[in-house]
C-alpha positions, 0 to 999 in steps of 0.5 A: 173145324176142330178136327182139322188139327188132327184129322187134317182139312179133309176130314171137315168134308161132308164124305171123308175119302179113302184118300184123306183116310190114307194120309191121316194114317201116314201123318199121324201115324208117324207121329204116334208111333214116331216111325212110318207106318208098314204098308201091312199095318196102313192097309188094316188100319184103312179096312178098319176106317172104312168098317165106319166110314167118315169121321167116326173112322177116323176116330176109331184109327185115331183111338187104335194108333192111341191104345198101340203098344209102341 
């Protein structure tokens, strides 16, 4: 799907799992702010996917790794 550039493979599932959520946040998050991300901000950022769940949380990681200062 379209997705699966950016969300990765998993993310195309009909249940995205924590798992797939943590490596979004490490893959891309490494990309976005273009240094591994801290395990205090991985952990907050995972609570934050699972306020929504699936892709619609991973869309608002995506959007929090996009409007991050760094």
């Amino acid at each position: 799907t379209l997705r699966d550039p950016i969300f990765g493979a998993c993310a195309g599932q009909a249940t995205v799992t924590d798992a797939c959520a943590q490596a979004f946040i490490r893959d891309f998050g490494l990309k976005a702010l273009r240094r591994p991300v801290t395990t205090n901000e991985a952990s907050a950022l995972l609570a934050y996917y699972q306020q929504s769940g699936n892709v619609e949380g991973l869309k608002r990681v995506l959007m929090k790794f996009l409007m991050a200062p760094e």
